[in-house]
VMD Tcl script that draws the C-alpha trace (Angstrom):
set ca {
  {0.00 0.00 0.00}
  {1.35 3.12 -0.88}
  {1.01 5.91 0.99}
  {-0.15 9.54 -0.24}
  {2.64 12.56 -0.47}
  {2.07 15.42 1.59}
  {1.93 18.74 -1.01}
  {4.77 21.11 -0.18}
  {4.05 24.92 0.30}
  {5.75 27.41 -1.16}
  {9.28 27.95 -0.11}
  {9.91 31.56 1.96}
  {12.75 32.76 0.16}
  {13.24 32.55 -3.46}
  {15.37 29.72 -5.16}
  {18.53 31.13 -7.02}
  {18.02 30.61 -10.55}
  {14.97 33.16 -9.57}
  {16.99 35.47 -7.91}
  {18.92 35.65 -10.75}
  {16.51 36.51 -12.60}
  {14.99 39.12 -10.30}
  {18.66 40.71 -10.64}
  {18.19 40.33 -14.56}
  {15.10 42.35 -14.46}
  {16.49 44.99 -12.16}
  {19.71 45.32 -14.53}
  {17.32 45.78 -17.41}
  {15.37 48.28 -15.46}
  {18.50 50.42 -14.72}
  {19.57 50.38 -18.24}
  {16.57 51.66 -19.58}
  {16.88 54.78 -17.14}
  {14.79 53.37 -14.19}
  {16.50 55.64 -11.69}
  {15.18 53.87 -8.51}
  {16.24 50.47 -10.11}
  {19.92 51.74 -10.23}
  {19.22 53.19 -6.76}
  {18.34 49.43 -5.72}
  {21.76 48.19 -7.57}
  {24.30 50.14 -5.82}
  {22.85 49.59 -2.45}
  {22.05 45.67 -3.02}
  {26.40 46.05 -4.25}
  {27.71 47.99 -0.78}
  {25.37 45.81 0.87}
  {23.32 49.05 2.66}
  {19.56 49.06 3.92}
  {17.32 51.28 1.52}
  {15.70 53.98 3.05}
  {12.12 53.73 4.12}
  {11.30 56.81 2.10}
  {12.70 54.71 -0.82}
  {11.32 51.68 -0.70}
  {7.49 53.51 -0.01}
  {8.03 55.32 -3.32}
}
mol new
graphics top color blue
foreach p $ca { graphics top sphere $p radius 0.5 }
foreach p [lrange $ca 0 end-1] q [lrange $ca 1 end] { graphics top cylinder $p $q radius 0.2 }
display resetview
C-alpha cells in the first residue's frame, strides 16, 4: 500500500536561478533609465539598507 505525499508549500525565500533573474530584471530596469532600479543596484552592491522613504516610493 502506498502511501499519499504530503503537497509542499511554497518555499519563503526565493530559489537562485529566480533570484537571478529578479537581478536580470532589475539590470534591465536600470539600463533603460529606471533611476530607482539603479538606486536598488548600488545599495544591493555595498550591501546598505534602503531607506524607508525609498522603498514607499
Amino acid at each position: 500500500m502506498k502511501e499519499a505525499t504530503k503537497t509542499r508549500g511554497r518555499q519563503h525565500r526565493p530559489t537562485t536561478s529566480e533570484v537571478a533573474r529578479y537581478y536580470e530584471r532589475l539590470r534591465s530596469a536600470a539600463d533603460q533609465g529606471n533611476v530607482q532600479a539603479t538606486a536598488l543596484l548600488i545599495a544591493l552592491a555595498e550591501k546598505r539598507p534602503l531607506p524607508v522613504e525609498a522603498v514607499a516610493a
